[in-house]
C-alpha positions, -999 to 999 in steps of 0.1 A, spaced: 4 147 23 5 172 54 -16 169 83 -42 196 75 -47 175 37 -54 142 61 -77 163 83 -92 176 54 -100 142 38 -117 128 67 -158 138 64 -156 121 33 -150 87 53 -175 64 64 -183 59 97 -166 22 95 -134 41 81 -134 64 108 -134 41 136 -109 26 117 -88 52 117 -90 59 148 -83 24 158 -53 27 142 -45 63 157 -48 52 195 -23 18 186 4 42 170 -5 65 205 -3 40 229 28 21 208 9 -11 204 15 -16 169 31 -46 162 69 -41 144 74 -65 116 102 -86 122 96 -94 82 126 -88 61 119 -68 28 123 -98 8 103 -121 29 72 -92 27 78 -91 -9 74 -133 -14 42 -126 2 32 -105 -25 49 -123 -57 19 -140 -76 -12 -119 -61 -12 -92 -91 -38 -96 -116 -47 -87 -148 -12 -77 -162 -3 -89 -196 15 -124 -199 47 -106 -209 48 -82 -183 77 -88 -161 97 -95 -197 88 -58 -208 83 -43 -174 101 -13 -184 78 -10 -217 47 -14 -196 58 12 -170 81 36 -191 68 34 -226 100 24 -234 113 -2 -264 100 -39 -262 131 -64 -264 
């Protein structure tokens, strides 16, 4: 997405998600975003579990769900 498709995008915000965008935009600025000192792995525990709604067999036939491809 280039900058002018961002720009573009932004009078369809709120005014909630515009002040917190540009929250966000004076911390990246000002470098006062925090850098996670998370490996990929420990970010990814973090996430193992919270999906919902998938089908029982999903991570079995994760390729068939994604892909369309054969069920094993």
């Amino acid at each position: 997405m280039s900058p002018q498709d961002i720009i573009a995008e932004l009078p369809k915000l709120t005014r909630g998600e515009l002040e917190q965008v540009d929250a966000h935009l004076h911390e990246l600025l000002h470098g006062r975003t925090a850098v996670s000192q998370k490996s990929w792995g420990e970010a990814l525990l973090q996430l193992a579990g919270s999906a919902q709604g998938l089908p029982q067999d999903f991570a079995h036939q994760h390729d068939y769900y994604l892909h369309g491809g054969r069920r094993r």
